[in-house]
C-alpha positions in Angstrom: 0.0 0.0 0.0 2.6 2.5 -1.1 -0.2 5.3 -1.8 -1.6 4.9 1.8 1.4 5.0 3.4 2.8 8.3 1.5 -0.1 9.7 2.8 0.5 8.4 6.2 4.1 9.6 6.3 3.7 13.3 4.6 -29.1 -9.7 9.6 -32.1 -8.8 11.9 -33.5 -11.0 14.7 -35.8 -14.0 12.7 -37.6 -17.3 13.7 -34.5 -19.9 12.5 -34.3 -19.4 8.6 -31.3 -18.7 6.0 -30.0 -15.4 7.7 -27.1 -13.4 5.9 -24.8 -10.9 7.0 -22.1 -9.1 5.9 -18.4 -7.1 7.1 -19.3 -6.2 10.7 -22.5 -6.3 10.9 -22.6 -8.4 14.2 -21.0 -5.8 16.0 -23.1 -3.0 14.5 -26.2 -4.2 15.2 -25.5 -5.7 18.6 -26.4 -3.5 22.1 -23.7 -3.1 24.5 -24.7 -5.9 26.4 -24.9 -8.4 23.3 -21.2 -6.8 22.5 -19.5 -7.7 26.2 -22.0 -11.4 25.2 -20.2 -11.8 21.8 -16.7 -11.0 23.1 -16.3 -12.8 26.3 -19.6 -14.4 27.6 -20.0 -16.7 24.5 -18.3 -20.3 23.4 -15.3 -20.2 20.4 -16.3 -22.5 17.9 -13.1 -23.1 16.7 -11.5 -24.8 19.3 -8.6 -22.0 20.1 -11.1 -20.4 22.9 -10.8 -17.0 21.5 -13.7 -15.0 21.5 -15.5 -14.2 18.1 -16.1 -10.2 18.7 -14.6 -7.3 16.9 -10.9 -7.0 17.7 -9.1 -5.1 19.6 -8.3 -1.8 17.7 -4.8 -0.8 16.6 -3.8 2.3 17.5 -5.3 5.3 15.6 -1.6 6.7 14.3 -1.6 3.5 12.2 -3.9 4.4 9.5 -5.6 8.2 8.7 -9.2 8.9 10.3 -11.5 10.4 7.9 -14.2 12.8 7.9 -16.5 12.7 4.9 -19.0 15.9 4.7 -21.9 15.7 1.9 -24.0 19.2 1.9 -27.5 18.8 0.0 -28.2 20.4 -3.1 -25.2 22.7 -3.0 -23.7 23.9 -6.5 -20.7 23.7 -8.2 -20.6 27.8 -7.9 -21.6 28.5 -4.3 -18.2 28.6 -2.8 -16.0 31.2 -3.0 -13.2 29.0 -3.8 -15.2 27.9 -7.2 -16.0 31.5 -8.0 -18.6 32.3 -5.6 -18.7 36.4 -4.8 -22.4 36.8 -2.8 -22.1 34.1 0.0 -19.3 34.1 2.5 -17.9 30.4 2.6 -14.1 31.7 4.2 -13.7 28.4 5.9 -14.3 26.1 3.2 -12.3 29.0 1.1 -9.4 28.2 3.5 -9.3 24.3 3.4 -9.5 24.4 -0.4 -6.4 26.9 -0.9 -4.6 24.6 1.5 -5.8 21.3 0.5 -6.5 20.0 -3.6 -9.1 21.7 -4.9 -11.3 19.3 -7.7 -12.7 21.2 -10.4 -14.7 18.1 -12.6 -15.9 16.6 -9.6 -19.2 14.8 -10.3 -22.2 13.1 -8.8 -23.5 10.1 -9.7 -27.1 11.6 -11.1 -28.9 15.1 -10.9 -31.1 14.5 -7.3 -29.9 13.0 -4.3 -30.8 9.4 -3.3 -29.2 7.5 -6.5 -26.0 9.8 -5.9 -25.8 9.3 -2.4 -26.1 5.6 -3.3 -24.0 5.7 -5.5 -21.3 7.6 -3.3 -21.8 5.3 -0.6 -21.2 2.0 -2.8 -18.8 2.9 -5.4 -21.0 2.2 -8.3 -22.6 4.5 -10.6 -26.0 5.1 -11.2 -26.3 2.2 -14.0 -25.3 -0.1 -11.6 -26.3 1.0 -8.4 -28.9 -0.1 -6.4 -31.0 2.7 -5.6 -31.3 5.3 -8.9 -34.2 7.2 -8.6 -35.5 9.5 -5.9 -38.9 8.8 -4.3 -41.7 8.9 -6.6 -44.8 6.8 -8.2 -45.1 2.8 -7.5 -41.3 2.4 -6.6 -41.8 4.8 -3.5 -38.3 5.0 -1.3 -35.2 3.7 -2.1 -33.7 1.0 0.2 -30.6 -0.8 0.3 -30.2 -3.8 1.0 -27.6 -6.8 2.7 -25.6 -7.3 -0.7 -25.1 -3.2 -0.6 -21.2 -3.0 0.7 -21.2 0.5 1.9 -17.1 2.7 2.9 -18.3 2.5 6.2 -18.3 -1.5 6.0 -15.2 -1.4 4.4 -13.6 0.6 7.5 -15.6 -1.5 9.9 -13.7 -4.3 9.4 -10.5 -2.6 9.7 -11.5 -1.6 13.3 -12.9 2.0 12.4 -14.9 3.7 14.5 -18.0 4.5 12.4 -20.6 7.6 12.7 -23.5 9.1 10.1 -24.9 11.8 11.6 -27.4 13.8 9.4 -29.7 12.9 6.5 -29.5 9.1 5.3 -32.0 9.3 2.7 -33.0 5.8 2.2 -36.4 3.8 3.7 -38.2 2.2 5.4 -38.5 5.0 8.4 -37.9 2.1 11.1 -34.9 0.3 13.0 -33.9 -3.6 12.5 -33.2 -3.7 8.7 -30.8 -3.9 6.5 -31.6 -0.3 4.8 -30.6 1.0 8.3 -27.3 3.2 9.2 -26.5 0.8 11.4 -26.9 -2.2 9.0 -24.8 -0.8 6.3 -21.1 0.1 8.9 -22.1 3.0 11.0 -22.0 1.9 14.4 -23.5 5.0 15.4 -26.4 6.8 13.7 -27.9 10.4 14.4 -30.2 12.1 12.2 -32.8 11.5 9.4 -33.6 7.7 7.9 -35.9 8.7 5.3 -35.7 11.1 2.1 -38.9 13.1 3.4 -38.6 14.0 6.5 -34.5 15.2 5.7 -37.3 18.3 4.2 -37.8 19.9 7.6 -35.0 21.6 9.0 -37.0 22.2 12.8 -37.9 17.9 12.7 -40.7 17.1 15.3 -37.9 13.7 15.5 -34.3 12.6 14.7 -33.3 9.0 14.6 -30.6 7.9 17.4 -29.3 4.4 16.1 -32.9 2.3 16.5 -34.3 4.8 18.3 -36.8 7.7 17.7 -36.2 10.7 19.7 -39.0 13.1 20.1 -38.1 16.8 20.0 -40.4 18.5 22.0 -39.7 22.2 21.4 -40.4 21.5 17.8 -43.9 19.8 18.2 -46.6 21.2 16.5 -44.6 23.4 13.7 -42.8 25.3 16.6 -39.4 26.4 14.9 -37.3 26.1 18.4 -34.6 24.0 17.2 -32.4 23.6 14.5 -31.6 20.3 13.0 -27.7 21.5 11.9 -27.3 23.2 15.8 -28.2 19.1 17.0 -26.1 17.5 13.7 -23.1 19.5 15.3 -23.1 18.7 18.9 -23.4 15.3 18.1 -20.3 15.4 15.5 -18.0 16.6 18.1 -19.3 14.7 20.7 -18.4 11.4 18.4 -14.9 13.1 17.8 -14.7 13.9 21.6 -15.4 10.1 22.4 -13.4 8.7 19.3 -10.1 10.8 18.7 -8.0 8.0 20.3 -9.2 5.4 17.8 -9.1 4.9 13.7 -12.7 7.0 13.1 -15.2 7.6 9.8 -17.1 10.4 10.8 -19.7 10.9 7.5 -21.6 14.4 8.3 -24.4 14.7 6.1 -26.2 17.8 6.7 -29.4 18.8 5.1 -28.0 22.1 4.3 -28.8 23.9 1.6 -32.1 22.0 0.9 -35.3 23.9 0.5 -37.0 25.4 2.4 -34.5 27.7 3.2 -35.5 27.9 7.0 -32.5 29.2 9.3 -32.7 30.5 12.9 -32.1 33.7 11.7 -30.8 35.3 8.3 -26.9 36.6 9.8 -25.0 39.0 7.4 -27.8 38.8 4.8 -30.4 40.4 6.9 -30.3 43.6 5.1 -29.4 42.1 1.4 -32.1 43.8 -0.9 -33.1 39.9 -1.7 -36.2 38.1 -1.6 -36.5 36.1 1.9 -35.6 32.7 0.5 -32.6 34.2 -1.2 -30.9 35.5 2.0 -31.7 32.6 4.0 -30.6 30.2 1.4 -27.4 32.4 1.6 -27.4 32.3 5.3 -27.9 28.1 4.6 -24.6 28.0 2.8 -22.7 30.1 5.4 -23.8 27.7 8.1 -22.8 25.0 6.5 -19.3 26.9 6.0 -19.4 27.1 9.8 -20.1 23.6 10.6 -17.2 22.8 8.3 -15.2 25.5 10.6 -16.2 24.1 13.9 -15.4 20.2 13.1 -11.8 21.3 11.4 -11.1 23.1 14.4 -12.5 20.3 16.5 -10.2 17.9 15.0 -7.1 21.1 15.8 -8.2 20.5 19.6 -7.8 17.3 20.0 -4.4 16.8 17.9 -5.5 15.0 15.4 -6.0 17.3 12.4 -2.6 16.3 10.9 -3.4 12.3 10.5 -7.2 13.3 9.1 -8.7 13.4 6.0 -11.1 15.9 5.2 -13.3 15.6 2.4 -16.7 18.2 1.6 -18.2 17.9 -1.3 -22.5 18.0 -2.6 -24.9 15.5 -3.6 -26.0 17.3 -6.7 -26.3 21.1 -8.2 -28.0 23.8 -7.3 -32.0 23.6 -6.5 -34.4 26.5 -7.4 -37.3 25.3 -5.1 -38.8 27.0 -2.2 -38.4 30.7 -3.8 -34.6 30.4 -3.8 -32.8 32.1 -7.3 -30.2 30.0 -8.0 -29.6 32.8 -11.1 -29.0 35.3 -8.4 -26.0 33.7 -6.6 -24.9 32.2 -10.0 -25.0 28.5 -8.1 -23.4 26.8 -11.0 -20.9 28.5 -12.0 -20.6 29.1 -15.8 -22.3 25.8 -16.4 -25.3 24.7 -17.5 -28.1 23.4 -16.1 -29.3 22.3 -11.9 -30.9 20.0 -10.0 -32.3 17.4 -12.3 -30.8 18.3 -15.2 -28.0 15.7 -16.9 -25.8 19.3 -17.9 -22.7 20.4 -16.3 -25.1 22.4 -13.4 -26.6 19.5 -12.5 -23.8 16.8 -12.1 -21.2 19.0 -11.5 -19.8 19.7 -7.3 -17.3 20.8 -5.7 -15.0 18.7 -4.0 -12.3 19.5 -1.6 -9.7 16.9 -0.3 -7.6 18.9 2.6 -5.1 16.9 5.3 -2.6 19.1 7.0 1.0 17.8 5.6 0.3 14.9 4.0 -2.5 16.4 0.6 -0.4 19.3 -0.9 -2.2 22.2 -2.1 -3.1 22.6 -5.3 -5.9 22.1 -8.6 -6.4 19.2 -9.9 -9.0 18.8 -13.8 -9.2 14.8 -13.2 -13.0 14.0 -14.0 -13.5 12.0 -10.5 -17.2 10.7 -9.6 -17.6 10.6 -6.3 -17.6 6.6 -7.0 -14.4 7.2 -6.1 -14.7 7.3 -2.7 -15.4 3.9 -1.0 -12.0 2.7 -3.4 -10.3 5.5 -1.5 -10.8 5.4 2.2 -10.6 1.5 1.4 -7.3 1.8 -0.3 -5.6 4.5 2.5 -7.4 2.6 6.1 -5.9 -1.1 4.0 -9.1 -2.5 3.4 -10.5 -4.8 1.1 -13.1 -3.4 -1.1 -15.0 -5.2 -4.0 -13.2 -6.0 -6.9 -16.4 -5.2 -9.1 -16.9 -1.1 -7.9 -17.0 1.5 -10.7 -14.8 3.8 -8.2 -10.8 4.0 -8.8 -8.4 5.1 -5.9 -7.5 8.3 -5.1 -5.1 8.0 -3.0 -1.8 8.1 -4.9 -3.5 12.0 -6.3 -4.2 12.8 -2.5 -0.4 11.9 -1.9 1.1 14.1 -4.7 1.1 12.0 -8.0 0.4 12.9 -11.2 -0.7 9.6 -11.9 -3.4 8.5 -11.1 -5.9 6.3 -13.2 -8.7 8.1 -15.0 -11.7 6.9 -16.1 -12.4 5.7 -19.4 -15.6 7.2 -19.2 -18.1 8.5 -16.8 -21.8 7.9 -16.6 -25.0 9.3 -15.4 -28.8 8.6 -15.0 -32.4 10.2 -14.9 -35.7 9.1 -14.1 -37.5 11.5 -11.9 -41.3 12.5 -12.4 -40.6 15.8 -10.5 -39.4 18.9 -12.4 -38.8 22.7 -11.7 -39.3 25.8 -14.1 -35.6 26.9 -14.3 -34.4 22.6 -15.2 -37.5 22.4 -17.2 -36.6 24.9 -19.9 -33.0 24.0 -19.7 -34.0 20.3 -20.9 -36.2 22.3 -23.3 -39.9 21.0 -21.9 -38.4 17.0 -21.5 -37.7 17.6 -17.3 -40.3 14.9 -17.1 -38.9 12.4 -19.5 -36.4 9.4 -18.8 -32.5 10.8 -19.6 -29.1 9.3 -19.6 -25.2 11.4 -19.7 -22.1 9.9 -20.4 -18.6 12.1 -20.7 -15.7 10.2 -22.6 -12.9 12.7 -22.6 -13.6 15.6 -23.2 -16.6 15.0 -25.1 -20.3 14.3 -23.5 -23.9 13.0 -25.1 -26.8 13.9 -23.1 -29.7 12.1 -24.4 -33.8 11.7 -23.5 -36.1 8.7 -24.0 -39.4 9.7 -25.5 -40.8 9.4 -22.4 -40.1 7.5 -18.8 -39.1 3.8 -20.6 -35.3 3.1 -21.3 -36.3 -0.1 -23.0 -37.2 2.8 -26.3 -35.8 2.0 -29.5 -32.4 4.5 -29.7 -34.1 6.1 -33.1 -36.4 7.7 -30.3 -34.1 9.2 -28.3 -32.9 12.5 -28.2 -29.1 12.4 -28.6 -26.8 16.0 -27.5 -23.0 15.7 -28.3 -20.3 18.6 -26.6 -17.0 19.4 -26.9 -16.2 20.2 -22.8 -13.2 21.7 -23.4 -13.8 24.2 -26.0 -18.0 24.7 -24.5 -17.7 23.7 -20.8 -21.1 25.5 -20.9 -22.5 22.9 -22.9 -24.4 25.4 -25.6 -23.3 23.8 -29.2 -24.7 20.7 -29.6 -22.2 18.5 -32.7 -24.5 16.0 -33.1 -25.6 16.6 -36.0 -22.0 16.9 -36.9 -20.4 14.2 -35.6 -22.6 11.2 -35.9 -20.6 8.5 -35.4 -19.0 9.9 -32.4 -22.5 10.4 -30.8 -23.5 6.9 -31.8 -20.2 5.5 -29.9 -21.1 7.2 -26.5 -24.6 6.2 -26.8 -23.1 2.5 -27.4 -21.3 2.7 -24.2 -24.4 4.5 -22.1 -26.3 1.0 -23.4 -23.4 -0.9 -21.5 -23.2 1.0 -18.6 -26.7 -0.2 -17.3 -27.5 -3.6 -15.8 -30.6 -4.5 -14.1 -31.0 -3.7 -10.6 -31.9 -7.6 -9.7 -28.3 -9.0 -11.4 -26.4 -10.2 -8.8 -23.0 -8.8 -7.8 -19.8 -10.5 -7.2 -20.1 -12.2 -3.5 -18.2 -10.4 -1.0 -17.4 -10.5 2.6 -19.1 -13.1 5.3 -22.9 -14.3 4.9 -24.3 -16.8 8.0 -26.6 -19.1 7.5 -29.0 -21.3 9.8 -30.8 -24.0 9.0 -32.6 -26.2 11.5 -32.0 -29.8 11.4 -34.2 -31.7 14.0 -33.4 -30.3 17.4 -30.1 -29.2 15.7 -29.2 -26.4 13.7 -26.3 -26.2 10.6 -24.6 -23.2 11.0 -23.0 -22.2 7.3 -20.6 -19.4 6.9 -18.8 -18.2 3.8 -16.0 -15.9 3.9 -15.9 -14.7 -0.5 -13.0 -12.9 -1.5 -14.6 -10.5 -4.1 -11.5 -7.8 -4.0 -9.2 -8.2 -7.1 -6.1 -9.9 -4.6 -5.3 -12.3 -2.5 -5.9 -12.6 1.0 -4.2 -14.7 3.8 -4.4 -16.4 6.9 -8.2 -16.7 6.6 -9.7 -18.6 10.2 -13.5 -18.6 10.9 -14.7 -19.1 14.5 -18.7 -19.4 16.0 -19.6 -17.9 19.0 -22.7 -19.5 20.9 -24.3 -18.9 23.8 -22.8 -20.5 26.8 -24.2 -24.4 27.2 -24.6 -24.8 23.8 -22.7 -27.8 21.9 -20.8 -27.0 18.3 -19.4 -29.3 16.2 -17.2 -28.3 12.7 -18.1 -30.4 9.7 -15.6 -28.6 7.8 -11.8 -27.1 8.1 -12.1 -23.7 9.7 -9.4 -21.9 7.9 -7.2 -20.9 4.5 -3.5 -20.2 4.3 -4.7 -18.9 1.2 -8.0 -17.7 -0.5 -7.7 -16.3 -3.9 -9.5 -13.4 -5.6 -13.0 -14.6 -5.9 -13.2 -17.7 -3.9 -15.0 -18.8 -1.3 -14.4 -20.4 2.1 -17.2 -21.7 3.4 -16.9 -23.5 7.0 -20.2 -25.6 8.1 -21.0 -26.3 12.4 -23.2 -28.7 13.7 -24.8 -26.4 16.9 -26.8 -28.3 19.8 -28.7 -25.6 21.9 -29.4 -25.8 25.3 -32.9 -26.6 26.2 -33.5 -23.5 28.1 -31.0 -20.8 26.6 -32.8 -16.9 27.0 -29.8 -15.7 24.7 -30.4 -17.3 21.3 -27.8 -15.4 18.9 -24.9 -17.0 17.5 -21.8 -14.7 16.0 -19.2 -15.5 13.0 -15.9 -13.9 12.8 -13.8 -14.3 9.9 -10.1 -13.1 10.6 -7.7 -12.6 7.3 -5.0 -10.8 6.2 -5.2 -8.4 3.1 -1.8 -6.9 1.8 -0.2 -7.2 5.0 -3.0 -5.7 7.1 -5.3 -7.7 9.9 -9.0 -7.5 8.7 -11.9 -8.7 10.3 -15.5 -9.4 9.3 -18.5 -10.4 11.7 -22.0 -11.4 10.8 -24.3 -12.7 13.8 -27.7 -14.2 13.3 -30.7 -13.6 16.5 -32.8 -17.4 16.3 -35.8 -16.1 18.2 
């Protein structure tokens, strides 16, 4: 792991069924008391009487922390660091002219829950799972147990693991596996759903699997600030985790309409419309929260050996009265929120570590993909071998030479659609639309209507030049046939269904019930693209309980997509009130101790 170092150096509770989980899941879902269980109250299934709970965590100097900050809605132009002259962002300003500044940095698709899936996973919005927002029959996006999330990947490197803010993805309840705390945060703060991430004064926040009532804010009272309770929890998870490797993913809901602030700051006196100074004042505070968690980090000395990234979701919105037009939100681009152009896909993104990322500008067209390869590649994780993302790391330590994409691409299918996007797209906001940049040269095209399955003689196919019309305005088609026709081939290969399976990765569990025994089945599947070592599988049962390996629990070697799949006969005790039993899968991966856990509840 030469990049990481240079950086460095410079499955819910079920009746007894099939039950899978994956990285470590065990240890995220488990209460404290299940924890202290797993690790030293329960029964090695191995034979070597070690416990089958997370392992003891290296110390934090080992590998970088990261902090991973996602605004909502926020445009490539609204910093002043990407030309931004209206709203003061002087924080963000400062960690961009001493960090490396990304000026084609891209989201995944136009609106938030397919890129924040997409930025989550490391796949792009053909492959991903979730790639549309909320709307008609499909309702809310959910991920599911096969969804290998950054978080995961750090999990089983012995991260400490926080998402505090919006989440964006259903159901609005605890215990499943489109939960926070299913997918590698161990702790959880904030919104689960897309809807209610809309009210900036919530009536209730989510804390892990419970929901906290916020009493000054019942019945439409504006008393408390969601960003004022995102922040104290994000230092307080700092406070308690400085010590140790940490993921801290702050997702604020900030600038999403409405534009509702506790009060409107410098821009009280701005001859603007209301929404257009408090959307102003949105931006600032989000500048500020950036500020306080920097300097957060400064305190408790650990600033030098943490990665900072802030970047958006998606461009500029125009909803809730707010003039994107006024603040110029994108930049000299085209296009926002919902719109396939350069306004729409287009963020910023800003990669700052004191020391170790030098200064600087880089052009490299990097999807925010990109990210789950990343933190896995610098923390010396394994990440699935079958991710659209590429590292960053040897650009974040100084190279020039770090691989590109061959091509980038981008999805639509949203029912809603705003005045501003509308008549960008020309009247087809409503209609099904796909984007895919090669180079520098881009197709933006539209179904006839909301059915990708259309004959391509029914689409509407765009062709630019990006380097000589960043603002997208000439369209070559018409011109240059046959290089439309080639990025429209690849668009067709970027999509696969949403059912077709992916590459197995990580641990599963299984139970099966075989008379008044069970057959515990756990496979360890190396889906990374090398090698791992040293692979041992132990089962934790509750104490009395009888276990009895049907297969050899262990690999000197395990190959790039194989499988190791280890098999217990487990006798329960007749009268047992604990009825979970825990898999741990220890390995090594380039030289690096990795651990996965999955635990299955029988009740």
């Amino acid at each position: 792991m030469p990049s990481r170092r240079r950086l460095l150096a410079a499955a819910t509770a079920v009746p007894v069924a099939s039950v899978a989980a994956t990285a470590c899941d065990a240890d995220d879902r488990a209460t404290p008391d299940e924890r202290a269980t797993l690790a030293g109250g329960a029964t090695s299934a191995d034979g070597s009487g070690r416990a089958a709970g997370v392992p003891a965590v290296r110390a934090a100097r080992d590998r970088p922390n990261f902090v991973v900050i996602l605004a909502d809605d926020l445009g490539h132009g609204e910093l002043g660091s990407y030309g931004q002259r209206l709203v003061r962002t002087p924080r963000l300003d400062a960690l961009a002219a001493e960090g490396l500044r990304f000026t084609d940095a891209y989201a995944t698709a136009p609106v938030c829950a397919p890129s924040r899936c997409s930025l989550l996973t490391g796949l792009h919005a053909g492959h991903a799972r979730v790639r549309e927002n909320p709307w008609g029959p499909g309702g809310q996006g959910a991920l599911t147990d096969r969804d290998f999330t950054f978080a995961e990947a750090l999990r089983a490197r012995g991260y400490r693991t926080a998402l505090i803010g919006k989440w964006g993805f259903g159901p609005d309840r605890p215990d499943q596996p489109s939960h926070p705390n299913s997918r590698g945060f161990e702790e959880f703060y904030g919104y689960i759903g897309h809807g209610d991430a809309h009210d900036h004064y919530p009536g209730h926040l989510w804390h892990n699997g419970s929901r906290e009532e916020i009493p000054a804010n019942r019945d439409g009272a504006r008393a408390v600030h969601a960003l004022d309770l995102m922040r104290d929890r994000a230092l307080a998870f700092l406070d308690a985790h400085h010590a140790e490797p940490f993921l801290l993913h702050l997702t604020p809901n900030v600038p999403h309409a409405p534009s509702q602030v506790p009060d409107e700051g410098v821009y009280a006196d701005r001859p603007w419309p209301g929404p257009d100074r408090r959307h102003a004042a949105q931006v600032t505070a989000l500048d500020t929260l950036v500020g306080d968690v920097v300097d957060r980090l400064g305190d408790l000395g650990v600033a030098d050996r943490t990665l900072v990234l802030v970047t958006s979701d998606n461009g500029p919105h125009e909803e809730g009265g707010t003039d994107p037009d006024l603040f110029d939100a994108n930049g000299p681009l085209r296009g926002y929120k919902r719109n396939l152009y350069e306004g729409g896909l287009r963020v910023p993104l800003i990669a700052w570590s004191p020391r170790h990322v030098p200064a600087g500008t880089t052009d490299r067209p990097t999807p925010l993909t990109d990210l789950l390869p990343t933190l896995a590649d610098l923390a010396g994780a394994p990440a699935p071998a079958d991710v659209d993302g590429l590292s960053l790391a040897p650009l974040l330590g100084g190279s020039r030479h770090a691989a590109r994409h061959d091509h980038l691409y981008f999805y639509r299918n949203h029912a809603g659609v705003t005045p501003r996007a509308d008549a960008v797209d020309h009247g087809r906001g409503r209609r099904l639309a796909e984007a895919l940049r090669h180079g520098d040269l881009k197709a933006v095209r539209f179904a006839p209507g909301q059915d990708r399955a259309a004959p391509d003689d029914q689409w509407d196919v765009e062709l630019y030049d990006l380097a000589r019309d960043p603002g997208e305005q000439h369209d070559l088609a018409a011109r240059r046939p046959a290089q439309a026709d080639a990025l429209v081939k690849l668009m067709r290969a970027s999509w696969t269904p949403e059912s077709q399976p992916r590459a197995a990765f990580g641990l599963t569990l299984q139970v099966a019930a075989q008379g008044a025994d069970l057959t515990v089945t756990a496979t360890l599947a190396n889906g990374s693209g090398r090698p791992w070592t040293a692979a041992r599988l132990t089962l934790a049962v509750p104490g009395g309980w009888r276990t009895r390996a049907l297969d050899p629990a262990g690999a000197e070697r395990l190959p790039a997509g194989d499988r190791l799949t280890v098999r217990w006969t487990v006798t329960p005790a007749r009268a047992s009130s604990d009825m979970t039993v825990a898999c741990r899968a220890g390995l090594r991966h380039a030289d690096e101790d990795v651990t996965y856990t999955a635990r299955a509840s029988l009740r």
